[in-house]
C-alpha positions as CSV (number, residue, x, y, z in Angstrom):
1,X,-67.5,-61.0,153.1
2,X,-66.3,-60.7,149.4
3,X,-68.5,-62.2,146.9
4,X,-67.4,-62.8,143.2
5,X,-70.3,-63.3,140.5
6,X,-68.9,-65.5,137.8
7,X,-70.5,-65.7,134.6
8,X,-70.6,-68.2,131.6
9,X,-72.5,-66.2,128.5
10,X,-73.3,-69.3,126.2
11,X,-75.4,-70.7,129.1
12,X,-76.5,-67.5,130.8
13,X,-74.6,-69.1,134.1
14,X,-73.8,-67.3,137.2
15,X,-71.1,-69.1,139.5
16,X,-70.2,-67.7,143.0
17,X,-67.4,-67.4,145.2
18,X,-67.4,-66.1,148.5
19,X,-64.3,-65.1,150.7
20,X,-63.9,-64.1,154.2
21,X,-60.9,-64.6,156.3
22,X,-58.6,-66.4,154.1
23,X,-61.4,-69.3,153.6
24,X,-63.5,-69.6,150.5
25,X,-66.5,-70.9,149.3
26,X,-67.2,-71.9,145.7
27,X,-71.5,-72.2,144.8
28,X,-72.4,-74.3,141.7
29,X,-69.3,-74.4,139.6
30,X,-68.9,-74.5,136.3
31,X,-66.9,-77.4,134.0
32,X,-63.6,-75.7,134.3
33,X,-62.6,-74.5,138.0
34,X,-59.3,-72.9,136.6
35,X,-61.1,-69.6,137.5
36,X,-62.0,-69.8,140.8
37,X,-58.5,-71.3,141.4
38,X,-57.0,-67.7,140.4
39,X,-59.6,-66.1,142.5
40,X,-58.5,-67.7,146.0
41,X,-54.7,-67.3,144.8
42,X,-55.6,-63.7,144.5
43,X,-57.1,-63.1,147.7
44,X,-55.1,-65.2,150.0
45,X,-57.5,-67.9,150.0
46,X,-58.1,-71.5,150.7
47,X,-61.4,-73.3,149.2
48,X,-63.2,-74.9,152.1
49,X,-66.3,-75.9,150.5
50,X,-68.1,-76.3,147.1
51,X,-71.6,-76.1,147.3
52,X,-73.9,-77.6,145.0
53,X,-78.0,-76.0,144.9
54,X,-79.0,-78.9,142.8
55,X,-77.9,-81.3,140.1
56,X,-77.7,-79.2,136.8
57,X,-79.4,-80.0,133.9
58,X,-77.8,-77.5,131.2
59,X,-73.9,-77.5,132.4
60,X,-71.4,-80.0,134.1
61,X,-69.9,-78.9,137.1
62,X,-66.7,-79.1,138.6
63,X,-67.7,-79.7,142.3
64,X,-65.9,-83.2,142.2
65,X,-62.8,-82.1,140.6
66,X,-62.4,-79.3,143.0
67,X,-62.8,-81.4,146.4
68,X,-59.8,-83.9,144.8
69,X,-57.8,-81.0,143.8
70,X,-58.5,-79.0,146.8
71,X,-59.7,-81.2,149.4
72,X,-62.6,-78.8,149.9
73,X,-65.6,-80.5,151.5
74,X,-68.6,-80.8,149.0
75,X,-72.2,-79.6,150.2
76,X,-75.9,-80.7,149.1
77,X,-78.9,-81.4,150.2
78,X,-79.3,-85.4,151.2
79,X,-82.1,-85.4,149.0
80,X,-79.8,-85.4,146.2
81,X,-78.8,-88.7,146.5
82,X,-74.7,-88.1,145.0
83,X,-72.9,-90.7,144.8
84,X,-69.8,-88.9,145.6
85,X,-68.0,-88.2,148.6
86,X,-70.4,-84.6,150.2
87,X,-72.0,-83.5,153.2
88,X,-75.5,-83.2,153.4
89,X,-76.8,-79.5,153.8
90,X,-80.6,-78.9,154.3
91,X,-82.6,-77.0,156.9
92,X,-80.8,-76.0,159.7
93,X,-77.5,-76.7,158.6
94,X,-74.8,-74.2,158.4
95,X,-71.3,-73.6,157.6
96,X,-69.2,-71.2,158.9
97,X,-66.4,-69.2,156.0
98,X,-64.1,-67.1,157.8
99,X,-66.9,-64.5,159.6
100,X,-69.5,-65.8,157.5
101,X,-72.2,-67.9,158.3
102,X,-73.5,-69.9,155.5
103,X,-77.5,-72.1,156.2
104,X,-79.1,-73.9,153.9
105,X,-83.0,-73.8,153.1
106,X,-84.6,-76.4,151.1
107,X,-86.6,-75.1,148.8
108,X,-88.1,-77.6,146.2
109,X,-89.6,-76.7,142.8
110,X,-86.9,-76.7,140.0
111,X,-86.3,-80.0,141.5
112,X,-87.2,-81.7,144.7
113,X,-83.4,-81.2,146.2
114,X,-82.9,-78.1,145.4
115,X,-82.0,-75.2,148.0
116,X,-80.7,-72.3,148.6
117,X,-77.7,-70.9,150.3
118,X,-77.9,-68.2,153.0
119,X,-75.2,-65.9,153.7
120,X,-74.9,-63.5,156.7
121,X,-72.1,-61.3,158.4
122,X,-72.1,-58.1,159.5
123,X,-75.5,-57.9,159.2
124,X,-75.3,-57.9,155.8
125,X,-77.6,-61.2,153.7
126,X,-77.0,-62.3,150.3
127,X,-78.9,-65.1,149.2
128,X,-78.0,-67.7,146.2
129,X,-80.5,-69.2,145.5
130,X,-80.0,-71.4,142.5
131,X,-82.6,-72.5,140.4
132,X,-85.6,-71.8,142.9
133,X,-85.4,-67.7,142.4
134,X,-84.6,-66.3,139.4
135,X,-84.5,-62.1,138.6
136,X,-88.2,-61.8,137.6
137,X,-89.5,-65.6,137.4
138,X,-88.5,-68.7,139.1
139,X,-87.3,-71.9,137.9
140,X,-89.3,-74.0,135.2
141,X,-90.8,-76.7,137.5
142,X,-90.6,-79.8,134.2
143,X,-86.9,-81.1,134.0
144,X,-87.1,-84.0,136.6
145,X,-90.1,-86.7,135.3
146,X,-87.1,-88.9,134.2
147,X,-83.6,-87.9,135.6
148,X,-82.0,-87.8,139.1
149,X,-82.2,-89.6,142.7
150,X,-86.0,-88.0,143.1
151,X,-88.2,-87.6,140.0
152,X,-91.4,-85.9,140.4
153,X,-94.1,-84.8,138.0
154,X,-94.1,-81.4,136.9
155,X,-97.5,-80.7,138.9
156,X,-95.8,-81.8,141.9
157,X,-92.9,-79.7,142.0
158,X,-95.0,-76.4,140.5
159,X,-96.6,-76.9,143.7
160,X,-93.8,-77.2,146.2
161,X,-92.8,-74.1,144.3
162,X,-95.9,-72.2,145.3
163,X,-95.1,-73.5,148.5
164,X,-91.4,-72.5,148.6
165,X,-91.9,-68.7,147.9
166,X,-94.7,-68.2,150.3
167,X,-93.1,-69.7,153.3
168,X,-89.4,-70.3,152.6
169,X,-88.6,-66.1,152.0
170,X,-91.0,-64.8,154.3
171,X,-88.6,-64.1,156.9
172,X,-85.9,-63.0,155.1
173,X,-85.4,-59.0,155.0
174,X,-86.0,-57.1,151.7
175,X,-82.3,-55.9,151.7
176,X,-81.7,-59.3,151.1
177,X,-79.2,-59.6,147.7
178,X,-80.7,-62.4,145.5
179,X,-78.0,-63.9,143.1
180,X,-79.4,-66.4,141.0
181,X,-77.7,-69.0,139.0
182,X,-78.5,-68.1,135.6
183,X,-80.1,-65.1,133.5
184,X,-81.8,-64.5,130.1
185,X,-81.4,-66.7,128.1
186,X,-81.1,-69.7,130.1
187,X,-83.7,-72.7,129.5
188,X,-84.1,-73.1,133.2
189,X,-87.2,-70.3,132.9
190,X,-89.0,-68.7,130.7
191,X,-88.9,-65.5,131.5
192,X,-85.7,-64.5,133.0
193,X,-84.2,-60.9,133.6
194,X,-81.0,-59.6,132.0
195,X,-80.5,-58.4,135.5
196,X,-77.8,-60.4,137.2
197,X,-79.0,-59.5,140.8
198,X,-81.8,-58.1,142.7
199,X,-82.9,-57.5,146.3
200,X,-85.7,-60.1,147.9
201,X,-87.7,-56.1,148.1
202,X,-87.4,-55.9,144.5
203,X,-88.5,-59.3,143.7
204,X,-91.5,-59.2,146.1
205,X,-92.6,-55.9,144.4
206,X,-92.2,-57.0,140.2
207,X,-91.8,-61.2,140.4
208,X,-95.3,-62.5,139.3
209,X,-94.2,-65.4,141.6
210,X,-95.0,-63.2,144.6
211,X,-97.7,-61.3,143.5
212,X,-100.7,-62.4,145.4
213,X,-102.9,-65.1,143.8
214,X,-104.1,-68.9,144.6
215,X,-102.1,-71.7,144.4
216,X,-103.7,-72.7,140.6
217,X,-103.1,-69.7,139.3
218,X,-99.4,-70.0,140.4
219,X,-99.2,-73.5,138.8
220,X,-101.2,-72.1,135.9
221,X,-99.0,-69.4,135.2
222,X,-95.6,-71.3,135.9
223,X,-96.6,-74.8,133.9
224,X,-98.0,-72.4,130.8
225,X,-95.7,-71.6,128.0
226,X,-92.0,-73.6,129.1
227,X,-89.3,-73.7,126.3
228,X,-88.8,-77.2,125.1
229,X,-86.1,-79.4,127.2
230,X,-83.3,-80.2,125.1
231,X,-81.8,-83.8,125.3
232,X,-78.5,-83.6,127.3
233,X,-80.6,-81.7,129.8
234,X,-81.7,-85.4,131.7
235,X,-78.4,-86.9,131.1
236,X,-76.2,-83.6,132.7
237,X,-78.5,-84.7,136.2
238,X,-77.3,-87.6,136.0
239,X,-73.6,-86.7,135.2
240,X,-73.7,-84.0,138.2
241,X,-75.2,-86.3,140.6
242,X,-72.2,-89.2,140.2
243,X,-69.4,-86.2,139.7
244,X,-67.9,-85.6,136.5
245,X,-64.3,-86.2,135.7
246,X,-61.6,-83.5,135.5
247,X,-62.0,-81.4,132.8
248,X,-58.2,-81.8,131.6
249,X,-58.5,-85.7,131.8
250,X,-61.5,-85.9,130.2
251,X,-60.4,-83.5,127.2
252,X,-57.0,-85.1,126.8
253,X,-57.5,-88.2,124.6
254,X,-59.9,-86.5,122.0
255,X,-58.0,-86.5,118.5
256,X,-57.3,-83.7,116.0
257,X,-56.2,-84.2,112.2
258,X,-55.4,-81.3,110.4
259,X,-57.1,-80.8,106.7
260,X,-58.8,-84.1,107.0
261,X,-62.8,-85.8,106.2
262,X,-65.5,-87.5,108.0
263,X,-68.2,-89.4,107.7
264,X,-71.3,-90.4,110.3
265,X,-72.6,-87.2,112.2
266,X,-70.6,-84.1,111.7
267,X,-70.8,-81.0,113.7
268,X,-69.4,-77.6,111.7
269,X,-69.0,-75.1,114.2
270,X,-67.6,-71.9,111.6
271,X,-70.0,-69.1,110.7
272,X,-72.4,-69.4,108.2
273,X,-70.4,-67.5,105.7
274,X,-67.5,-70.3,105.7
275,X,-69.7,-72.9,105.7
276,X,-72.3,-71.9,103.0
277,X,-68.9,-71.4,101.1
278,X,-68.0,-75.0,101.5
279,X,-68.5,-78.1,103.9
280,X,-68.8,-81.8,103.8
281,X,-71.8,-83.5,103.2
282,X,-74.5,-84.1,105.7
283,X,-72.6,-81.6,108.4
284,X,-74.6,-79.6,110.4
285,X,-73.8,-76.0,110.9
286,X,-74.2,-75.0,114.7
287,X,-72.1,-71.8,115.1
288,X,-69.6,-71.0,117.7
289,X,-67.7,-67.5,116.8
290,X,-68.8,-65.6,119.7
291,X,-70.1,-65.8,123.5
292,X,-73.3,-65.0,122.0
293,X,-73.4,-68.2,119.9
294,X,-75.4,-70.7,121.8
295,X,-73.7,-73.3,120.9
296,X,-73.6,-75.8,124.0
297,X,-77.6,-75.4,123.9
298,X,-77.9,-76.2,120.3
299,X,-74.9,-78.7,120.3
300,X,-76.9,-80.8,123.2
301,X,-80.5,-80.3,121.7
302,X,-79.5,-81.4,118.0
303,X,-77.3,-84.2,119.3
304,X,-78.4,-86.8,121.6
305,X,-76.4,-88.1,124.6
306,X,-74.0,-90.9,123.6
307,X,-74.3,-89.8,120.0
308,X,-71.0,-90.0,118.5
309,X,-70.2,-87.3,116.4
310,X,-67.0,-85.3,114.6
311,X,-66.4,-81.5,115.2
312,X,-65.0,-79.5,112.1
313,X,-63.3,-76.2,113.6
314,X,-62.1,-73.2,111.9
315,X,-58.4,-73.4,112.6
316,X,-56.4,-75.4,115.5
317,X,-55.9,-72.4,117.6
318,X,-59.7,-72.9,118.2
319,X,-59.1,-76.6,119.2
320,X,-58.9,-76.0,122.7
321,X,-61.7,-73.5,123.2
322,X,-64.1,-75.8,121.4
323,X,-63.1,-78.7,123.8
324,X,-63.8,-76.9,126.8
325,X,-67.3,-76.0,124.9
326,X,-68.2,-79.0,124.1
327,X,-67.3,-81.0,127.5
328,X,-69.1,-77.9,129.1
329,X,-72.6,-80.1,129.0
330,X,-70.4,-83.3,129.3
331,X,-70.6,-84.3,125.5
332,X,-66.7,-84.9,125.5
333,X,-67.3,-88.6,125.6
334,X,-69.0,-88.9,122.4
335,X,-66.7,-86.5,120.3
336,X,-64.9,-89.1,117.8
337,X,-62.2,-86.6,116.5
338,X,-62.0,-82.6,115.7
339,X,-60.9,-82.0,112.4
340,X,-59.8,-78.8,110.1
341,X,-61.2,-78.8,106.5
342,X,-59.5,-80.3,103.6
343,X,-60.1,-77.9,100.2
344,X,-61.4,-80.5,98.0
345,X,-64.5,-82.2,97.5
346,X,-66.7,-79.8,99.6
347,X,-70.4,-78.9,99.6
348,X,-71.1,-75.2,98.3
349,X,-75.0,-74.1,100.2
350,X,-77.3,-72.7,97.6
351,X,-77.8,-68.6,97.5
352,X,-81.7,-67.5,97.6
353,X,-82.9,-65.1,94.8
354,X,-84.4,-62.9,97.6
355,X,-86.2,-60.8,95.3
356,X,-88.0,-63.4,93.8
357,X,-88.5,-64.5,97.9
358,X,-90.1,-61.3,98.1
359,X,-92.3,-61.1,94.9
360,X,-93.5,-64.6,95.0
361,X,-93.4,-66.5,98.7
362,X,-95.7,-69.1,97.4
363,X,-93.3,-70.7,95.0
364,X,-91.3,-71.8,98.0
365,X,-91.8,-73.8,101.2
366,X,-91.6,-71.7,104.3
367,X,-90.1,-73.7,107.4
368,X,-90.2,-71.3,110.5
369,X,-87.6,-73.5,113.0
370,X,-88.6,-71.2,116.0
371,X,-89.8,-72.4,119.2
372,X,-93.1,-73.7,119.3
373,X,-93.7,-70.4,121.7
374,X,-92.4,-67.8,119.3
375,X,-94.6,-69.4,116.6
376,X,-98.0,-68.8,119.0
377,X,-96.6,-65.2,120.1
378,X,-96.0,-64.2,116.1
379,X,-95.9,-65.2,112.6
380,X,-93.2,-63.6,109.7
381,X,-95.3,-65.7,106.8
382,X,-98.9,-66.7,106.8
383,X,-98.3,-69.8,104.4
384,X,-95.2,-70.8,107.2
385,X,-94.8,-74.3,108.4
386,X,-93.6,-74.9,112.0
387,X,-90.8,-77.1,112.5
388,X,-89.0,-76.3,115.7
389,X,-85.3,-77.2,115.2
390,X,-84.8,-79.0,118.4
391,X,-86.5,-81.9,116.8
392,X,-85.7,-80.9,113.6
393,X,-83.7,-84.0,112.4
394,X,-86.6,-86.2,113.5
395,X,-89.3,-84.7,111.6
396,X,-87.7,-83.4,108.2
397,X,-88.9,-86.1,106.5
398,X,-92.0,-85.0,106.9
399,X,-91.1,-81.3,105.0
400,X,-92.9,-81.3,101.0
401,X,-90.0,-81.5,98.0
402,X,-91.8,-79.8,95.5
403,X,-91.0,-76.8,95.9
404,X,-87.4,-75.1,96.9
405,X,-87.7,-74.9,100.8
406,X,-86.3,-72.0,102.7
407,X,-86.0,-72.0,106.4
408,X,-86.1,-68.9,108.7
409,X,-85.9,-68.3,112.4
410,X,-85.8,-65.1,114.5
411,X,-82.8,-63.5,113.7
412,X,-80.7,-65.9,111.6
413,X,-78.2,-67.6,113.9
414,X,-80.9,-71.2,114.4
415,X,-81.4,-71.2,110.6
416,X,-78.1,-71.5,109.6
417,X,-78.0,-75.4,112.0
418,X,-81.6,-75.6,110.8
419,X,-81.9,-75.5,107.0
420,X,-78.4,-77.7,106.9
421,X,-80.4,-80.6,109.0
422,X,-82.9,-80.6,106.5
423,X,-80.4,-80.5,103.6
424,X,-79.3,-83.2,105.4
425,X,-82.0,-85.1,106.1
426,X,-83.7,-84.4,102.3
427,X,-80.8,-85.5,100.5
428,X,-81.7,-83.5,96.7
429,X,-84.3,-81.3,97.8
430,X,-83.3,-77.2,97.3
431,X,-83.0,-75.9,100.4
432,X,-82.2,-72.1,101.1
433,X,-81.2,-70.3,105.0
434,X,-83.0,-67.2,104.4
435,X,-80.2,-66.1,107.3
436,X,-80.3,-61.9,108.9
437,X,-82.6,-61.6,105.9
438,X,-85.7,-62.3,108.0
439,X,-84.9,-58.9,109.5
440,X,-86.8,-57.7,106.6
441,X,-90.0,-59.4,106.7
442,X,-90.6,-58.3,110.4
């Protein structure tokens, strides 16, 4: 049994392929299967099967594109309810792949179909188990009140999660490998490892979620303290569940115009420095120079599904990349056109006097854009006023003119989308991104 861990940065996503005999299996795919196409060529493989552990809230997957390009046969539990052509997998089903042996267990609490894949030969057990187990927490219990086939309240599902790690491990050995389908960083938890496996041992010894305590004080600790849910997070359930189109299909139509304008909602995805240097009006600087740039999470938490919008890009040879960014949480269908700048008749940001920042913070209007979380654990100015950015361009209206405003976050990559939605939304006011300068005033 060979097992390939895939990994998607901007998302903290792990994908999985497993190979024995010449068969493969592919668990929870990202958007673009291109990868995991190489990886059977490589090793003499066919794809068999695509398993799903749940209907994904913060990417799109590619399990429907692979079963029509491969004819692999698509797996998930038949409390998923998908409306595309699968096989149900739950407990007591299995699979074989080559020499390996592949069961499902169901085992609710991210959502109330999710499971998690066993895998045995030779001995040897790995277990992927989705969204249920994550390297030092477990899945955030809150994301289906108002998406998928099943919705349950996030009480209800905190507690089939206390029931899922007492009785749905317990027989499994501690040599079992855990891989997980995302790490730090991820909005699926809240207090994920950078680790990107573990051992079920390891887990049982340093995962609070095993340490031994009632059920309340498991629901307790797992409701307490979630990061917020950003807005594609419902609608990528949904997409998941009925099977998203190919990537290449879906991508193809979008337009691009060289040196051109825009008006509406306008999405600049260049650094900071670029943009500060010039933009159009009313855009809204979300970065994307980097795998570290979260850009899909911010892109799907400023802007709503079915929210049209344009995307300004740095140069075309980006054009492609962004695409595959942007239809990576399914947003492809609302992108009006992706445009290169024109040199005229741009917007130049404003450049804070930091010393007079420094000498006199009450001349200004402090707007901390950190999560609500951050804000709680500590403060960077005691006169700060909390506006967390993902609902930032709903309640800047509510910000105070009368003074220049300058926005901070953490480290500097949120402010730069955060203080352009409120130049935005506060068409006049002064508005400053204090930027990698809030490294200062920690």
């Amino acid at each position: 049994m060979k097992v390939k861990q895939f990994e998607y940065k901007p998302l903290a996503h792990f994908s999985y392929a497993i190979v024995s005999k010449g068969e493969m299996a592919v668990i929870d795919p990202e958007r673009d299967p291109k990868q995991y196409y190489a990886f059977a060529k490589a090793n003499n493989a066919t794809i068999k099967a695509v398993i799903e552990t749940h209907p994904h809230a913060d990417f799109v997957s590619s399990h429907l594109q692979i079963y029509k390009e491969t004819g692999a046969t698509i797996y998930n539990s038949k409390k998923l309810g998908a409306d595309y052509p699968h096989q149900s997998f739950d407990d007591g089903d299995s699979i074989q792949i080559g020499d390996t042996i592949l069961s499902a267990l169901n085992t609710p609490g991210h959502s109330p179909d999710s499971i998690t894949i066993v895998a045995k030969n030779d001995g040897e057990t790995i277990l992927f188990t989705g969204d249920t187990l994550f390297i030092g927490d477990v899945g955030r219990p809150d994301l289906r009140e108002k998406a998928g086939n099943m919705q349950a309240k996030r009480e209800e599902l905190a507690e089939m999660m206390y029931n899922t790690i007492i009785n749905k491990f317990k027989n499994l050995p501690d040599n079992a490998v855990v891989y997980p389908a995302h790490g730090a960083g991820s909005l699926c938890g809240k207090n994920l490892s950078d680790a990107k496996s573990s051992t079920l041992g390891n887990e049982r010894m340093g995962n609070w979620a095993f340490k031994n305590q009632t059920k309340q004080e498991f629901i307790n600790t797992l409701l307490e303290g979630q990061p917020f849910i950003p807005s594609y997070f419902g609608y990528d359930v949904d997409l998941n569940k009925a099977g998203a189109e190919s990537l290449e299909a879906a991508i193809a139509n979008i337009p691009f115009n060289k040196e051109s304008t825009a008006t509406g909602l306008i999405i600049d995805m260049r650094d900071e420095a670029a943009f500060k240097k010039g933009h159009l009006a009313g855009s809204i600087n979300i970065q994307a120079n980097s795998e570290d740039d979260t850009f899909e999470t911010w892109l799907g938490a400023i802007v709503v599904p079915q929210e049209e919008f344009t995307l300004v890009i740095d140069s075309e040879d980006n054009k492609e990349n962004m695409l595959h960014r942007v239809a990576k949480i399914g947003y492809e269908k609302q992108l009006k056109q992706i445009i290169t700048l024109k040199e005229e008749h741009l917007i130049k940001s404003k450049a804070l006097n930091l010393d007079d920042f420094k000498s006199h913070p009450d001349n200004y209007t402090i707007i901390d854009i950190r999560n609500t979380s951050e804000v709680e654990e500590e403060q960077f100015f005691k006169n700060a006023k909390s506006y967390p950015l993902n609902d930032l361009r709903n309640s800047a209206s509510h910000i105070a003119t009368d003074k220049p405003i300058v926005v901070h976050c953490a480290g500097g990559y949120r402010s730069a989308a955060g203080s352009s939605i409120i130049e935005r939304q506060l068409k006049g006011a002064t508005v400053y991104d204090l930027s990698e300068d809030i490294n200062i005033f920690k």
